[in-house]
KEKE-3310 file (N, C-alpha, C; in steps of 0.2 Angstrom, whole numbers, plus 5000, padded with zeros to 4 digits):
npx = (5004:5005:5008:5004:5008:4998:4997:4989:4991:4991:4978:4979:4986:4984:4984:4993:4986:4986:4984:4981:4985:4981:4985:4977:4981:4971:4973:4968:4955:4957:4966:4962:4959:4973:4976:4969:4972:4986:4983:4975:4987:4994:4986:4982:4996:5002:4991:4995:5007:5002:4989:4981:4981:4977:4968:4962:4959:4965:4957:4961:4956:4959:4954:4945:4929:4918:4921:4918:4909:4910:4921:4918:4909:4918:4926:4917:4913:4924:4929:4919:4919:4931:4942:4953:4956:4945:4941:4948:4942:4931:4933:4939:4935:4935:4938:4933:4937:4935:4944:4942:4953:4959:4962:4949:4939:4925:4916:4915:4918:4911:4915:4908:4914:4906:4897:4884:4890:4883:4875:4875:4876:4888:4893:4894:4899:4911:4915:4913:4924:4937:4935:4938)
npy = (4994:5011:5028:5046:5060:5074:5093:5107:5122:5133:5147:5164:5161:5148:5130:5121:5109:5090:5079:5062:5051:5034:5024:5007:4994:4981:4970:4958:4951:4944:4952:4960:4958:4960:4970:4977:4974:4981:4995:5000:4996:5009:5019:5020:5023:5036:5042:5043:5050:5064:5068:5078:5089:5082:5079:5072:5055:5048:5035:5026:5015:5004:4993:4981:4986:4977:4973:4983:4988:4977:4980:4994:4989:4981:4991:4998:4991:4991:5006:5007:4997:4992:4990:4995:5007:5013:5026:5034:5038:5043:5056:5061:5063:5049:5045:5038:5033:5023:5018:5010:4998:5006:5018:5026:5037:5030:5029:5038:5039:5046:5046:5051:5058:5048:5043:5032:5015:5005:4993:4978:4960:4955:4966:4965:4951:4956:4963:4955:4948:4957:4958:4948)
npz = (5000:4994:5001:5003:5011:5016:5016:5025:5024:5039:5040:5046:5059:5065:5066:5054:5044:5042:5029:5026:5014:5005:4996:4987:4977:4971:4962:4965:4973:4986:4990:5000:5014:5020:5014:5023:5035:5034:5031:5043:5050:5046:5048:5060:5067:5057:5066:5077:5078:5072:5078:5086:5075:5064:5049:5038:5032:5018:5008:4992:4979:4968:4958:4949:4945:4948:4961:4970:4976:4988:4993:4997:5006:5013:5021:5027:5037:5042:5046:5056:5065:5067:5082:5084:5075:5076:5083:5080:5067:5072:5076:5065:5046:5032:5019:5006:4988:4972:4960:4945:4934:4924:4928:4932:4941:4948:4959:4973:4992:5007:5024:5036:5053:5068:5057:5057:5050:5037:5041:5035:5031:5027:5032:5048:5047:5045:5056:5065:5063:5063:5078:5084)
capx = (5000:5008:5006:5008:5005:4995:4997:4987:4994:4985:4978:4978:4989:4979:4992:4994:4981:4989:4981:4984:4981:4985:4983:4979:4980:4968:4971:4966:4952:4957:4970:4959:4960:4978:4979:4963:4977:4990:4977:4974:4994:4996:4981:4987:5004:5001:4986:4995:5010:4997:4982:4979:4983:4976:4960:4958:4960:4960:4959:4962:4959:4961:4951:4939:4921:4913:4923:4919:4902:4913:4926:4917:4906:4922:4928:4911:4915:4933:4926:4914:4920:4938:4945:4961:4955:4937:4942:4950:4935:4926:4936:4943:4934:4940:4937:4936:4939:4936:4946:4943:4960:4961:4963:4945:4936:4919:4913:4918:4911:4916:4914:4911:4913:4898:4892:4886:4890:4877:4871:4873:4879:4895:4898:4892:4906:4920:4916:4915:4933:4939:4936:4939)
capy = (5000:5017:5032:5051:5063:5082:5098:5113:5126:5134:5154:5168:5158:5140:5127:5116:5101:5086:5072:5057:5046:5028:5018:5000:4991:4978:4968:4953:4953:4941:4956:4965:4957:4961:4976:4982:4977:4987:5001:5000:4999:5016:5026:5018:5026:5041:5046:5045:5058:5069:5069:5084:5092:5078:5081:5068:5051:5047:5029:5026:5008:5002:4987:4979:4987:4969:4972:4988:4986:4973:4985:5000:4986:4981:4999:5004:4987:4994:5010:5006:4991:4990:4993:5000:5012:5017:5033:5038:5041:5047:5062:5064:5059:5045:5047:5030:5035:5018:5017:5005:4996:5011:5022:5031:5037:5027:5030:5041:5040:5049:5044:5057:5055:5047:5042:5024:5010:5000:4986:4972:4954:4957:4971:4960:4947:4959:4965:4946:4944:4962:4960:4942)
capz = (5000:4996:5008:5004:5017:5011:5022:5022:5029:5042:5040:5051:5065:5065:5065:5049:5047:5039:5027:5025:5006:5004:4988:4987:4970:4973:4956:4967:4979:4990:4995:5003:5022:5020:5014:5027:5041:5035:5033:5052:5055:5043:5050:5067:5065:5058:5069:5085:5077:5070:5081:5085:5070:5057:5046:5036:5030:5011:5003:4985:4979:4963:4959:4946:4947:4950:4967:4971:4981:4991:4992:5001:5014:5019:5024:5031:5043:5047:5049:5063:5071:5071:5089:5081:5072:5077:5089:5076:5062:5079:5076:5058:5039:5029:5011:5001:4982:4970:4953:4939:4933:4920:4933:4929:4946:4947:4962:4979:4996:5011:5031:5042:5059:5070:5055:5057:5042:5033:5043:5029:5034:5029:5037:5052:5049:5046:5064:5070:5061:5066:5085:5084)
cpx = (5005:5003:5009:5005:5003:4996:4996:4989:4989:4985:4976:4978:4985:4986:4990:4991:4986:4983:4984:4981:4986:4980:4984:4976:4977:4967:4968:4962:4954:4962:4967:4959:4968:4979:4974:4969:4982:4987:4975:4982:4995:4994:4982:4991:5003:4997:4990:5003:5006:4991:4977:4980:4979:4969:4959:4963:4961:4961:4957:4962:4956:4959:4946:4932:4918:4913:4920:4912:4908:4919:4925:4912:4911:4924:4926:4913:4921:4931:4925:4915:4926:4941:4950:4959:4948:4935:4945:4946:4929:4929:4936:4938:4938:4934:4937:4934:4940:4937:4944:4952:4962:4963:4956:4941:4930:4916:4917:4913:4916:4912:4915:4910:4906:4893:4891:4888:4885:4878:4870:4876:4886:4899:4897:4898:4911:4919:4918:4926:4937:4941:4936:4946)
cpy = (5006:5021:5039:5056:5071:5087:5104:5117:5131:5143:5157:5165:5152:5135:5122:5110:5097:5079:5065:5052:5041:5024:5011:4999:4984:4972:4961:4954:4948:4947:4959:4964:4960:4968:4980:4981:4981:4993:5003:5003:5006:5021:5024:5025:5032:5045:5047:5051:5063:5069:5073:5090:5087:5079:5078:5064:5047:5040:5028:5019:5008:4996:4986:4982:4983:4969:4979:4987:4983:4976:4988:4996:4984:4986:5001:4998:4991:5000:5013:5000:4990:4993:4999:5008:5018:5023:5036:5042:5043:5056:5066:5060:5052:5046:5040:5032:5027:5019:5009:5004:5002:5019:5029:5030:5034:5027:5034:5041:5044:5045:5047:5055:5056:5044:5034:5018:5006:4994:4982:4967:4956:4961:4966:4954:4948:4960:4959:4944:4949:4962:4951:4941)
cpz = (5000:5000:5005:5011:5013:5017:5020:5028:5032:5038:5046:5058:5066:5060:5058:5050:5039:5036:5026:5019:5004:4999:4988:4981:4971:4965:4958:4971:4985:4995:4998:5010:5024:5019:5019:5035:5038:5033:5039:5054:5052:5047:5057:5069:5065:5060:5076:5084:5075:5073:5080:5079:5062:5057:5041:5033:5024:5008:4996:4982:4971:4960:4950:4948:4949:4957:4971:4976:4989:4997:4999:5008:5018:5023:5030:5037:5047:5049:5056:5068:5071:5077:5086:5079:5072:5080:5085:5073:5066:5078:5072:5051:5037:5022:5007:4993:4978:4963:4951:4938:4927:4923:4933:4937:4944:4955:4970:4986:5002:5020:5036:5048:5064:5065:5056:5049:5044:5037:5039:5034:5033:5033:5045:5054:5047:5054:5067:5070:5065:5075:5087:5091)
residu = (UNK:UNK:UNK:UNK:UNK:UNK:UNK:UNK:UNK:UNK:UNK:UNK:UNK:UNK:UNK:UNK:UNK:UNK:UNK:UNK:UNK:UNK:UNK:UNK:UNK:UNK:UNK:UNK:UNK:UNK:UNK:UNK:UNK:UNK:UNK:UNK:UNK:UNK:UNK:UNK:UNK:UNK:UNK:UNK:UNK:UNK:UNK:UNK:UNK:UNK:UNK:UNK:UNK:UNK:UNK:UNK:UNK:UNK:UNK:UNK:UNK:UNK:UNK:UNK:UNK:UNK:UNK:UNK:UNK:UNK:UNK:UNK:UNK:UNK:UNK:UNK:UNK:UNK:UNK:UNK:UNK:UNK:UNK:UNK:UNK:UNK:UNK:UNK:UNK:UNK:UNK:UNK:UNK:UNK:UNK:UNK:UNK:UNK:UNK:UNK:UNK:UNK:UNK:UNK:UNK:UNK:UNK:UNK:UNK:UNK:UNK:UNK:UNK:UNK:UNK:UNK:UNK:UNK:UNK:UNK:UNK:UNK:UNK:UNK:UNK:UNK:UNK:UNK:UNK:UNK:UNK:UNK)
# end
């Protein structure tokens, strides 16, 4: 998973908020458990240097459309039920951005915080697997 970081500088004395955007190429779905734990370790990592100062989350994933449904249930699980990360999106956005393998945007969502995720089964056995 690459990782850049963004910084807008603050105005009129307000301290610099820092983004965080990380790209997964998803040309296989099975990669998705793997690359959703190093997703946890990044936004992990980088949220406890940037706390107070961080403003938002961005993922970029790069997948087949057939996946992309699939894609954005897992997130909304990770979201809202991962320990790890869940005090996080209680504070800060996360932005999920879904490319086709041509790199053409197809769908964008965003997850403000507080908001809750979809109630599907799956999301349901990410949580079971997440908090397992």
């Amino acid at each position: 998973m690459d990782q850049r970081e963004m910084v807008r500088q603050g105005q009129n004395g307000t301290a610099e908020k820092f983004s965080i955007i990380l790209v997964a190429n998803l040309e296989d779905i099975d990669k998705l458990l793997p690359e959703a734990g190093e997703f946890s370790s990044i936004v992990q990592d980088w949220y406890r240097v940037r706390s107070n100062t961080a403003e938002m989350v961005c993922l970029v994933a790069v997948a087949d459309p057939r996946y992309h449904s699939a894609i954005k249930e897992f997130i909304e699980g990770v979201h809202a039920f991962d320990v790890n990360v869940r005090h996080i999106f209680q504070s800060i956005p996360l932005e999920l951005s879904l490319y086709d393998p041509q790199l053409k945007l197809v769908s964008k969502h965003e997850f403000i915080p507080g908001q809750e995720a979809v109630d599907g089964s799956f999301s349901k056995k990410i949580a079971a697997l997440l908090n397992a």
